[in-house]
N, C-alpha and C positions, 0 to 999 in steps of 0.2 A: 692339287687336284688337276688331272691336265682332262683335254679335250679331247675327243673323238673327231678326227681327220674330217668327217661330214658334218658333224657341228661346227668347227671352224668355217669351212668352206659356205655354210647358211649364212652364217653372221657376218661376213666379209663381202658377200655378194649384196649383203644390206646397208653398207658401210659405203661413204664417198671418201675416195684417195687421199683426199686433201684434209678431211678429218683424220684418216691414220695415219697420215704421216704428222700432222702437228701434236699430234698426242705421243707420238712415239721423238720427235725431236724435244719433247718435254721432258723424257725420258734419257734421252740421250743414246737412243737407238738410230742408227746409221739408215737414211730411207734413200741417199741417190742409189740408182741401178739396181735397184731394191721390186721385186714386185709384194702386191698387196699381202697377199697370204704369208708370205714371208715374215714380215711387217708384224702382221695378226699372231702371228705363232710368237712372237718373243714379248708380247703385251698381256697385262694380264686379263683373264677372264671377264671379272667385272667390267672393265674400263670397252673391251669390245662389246660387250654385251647393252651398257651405257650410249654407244656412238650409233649400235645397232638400232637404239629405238628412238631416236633423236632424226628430223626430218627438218 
């Protein structure tokens, strides 16, 4: 199921950097030089969705 460009862009602007990047280094997704949305698009749905409501 993929996302809609503007629901990404919601759930990312909900998200602190340092969470998606250690979730995406768990993964073994590349985050130097990397910006966030970038990051968000190769993570899956649930997991951003999960970081999104976590404060």
């Amino acid at each position: 199921m993929c996302m809609k460009e503007e629901e990404l862009e919601e759930l990312v602007k909900k998200i602190k950097a340092k969470a998606l990047r250690e979730e995406a280094k768990k993964r073994g997704i590349k985050t130097a030089c990397v910006k966030k949305i970038d990051i968000a698009r190769q993570l899956p749905r649930e997991v951003l969705e999960e970081l999104s409501t976590r404060q």
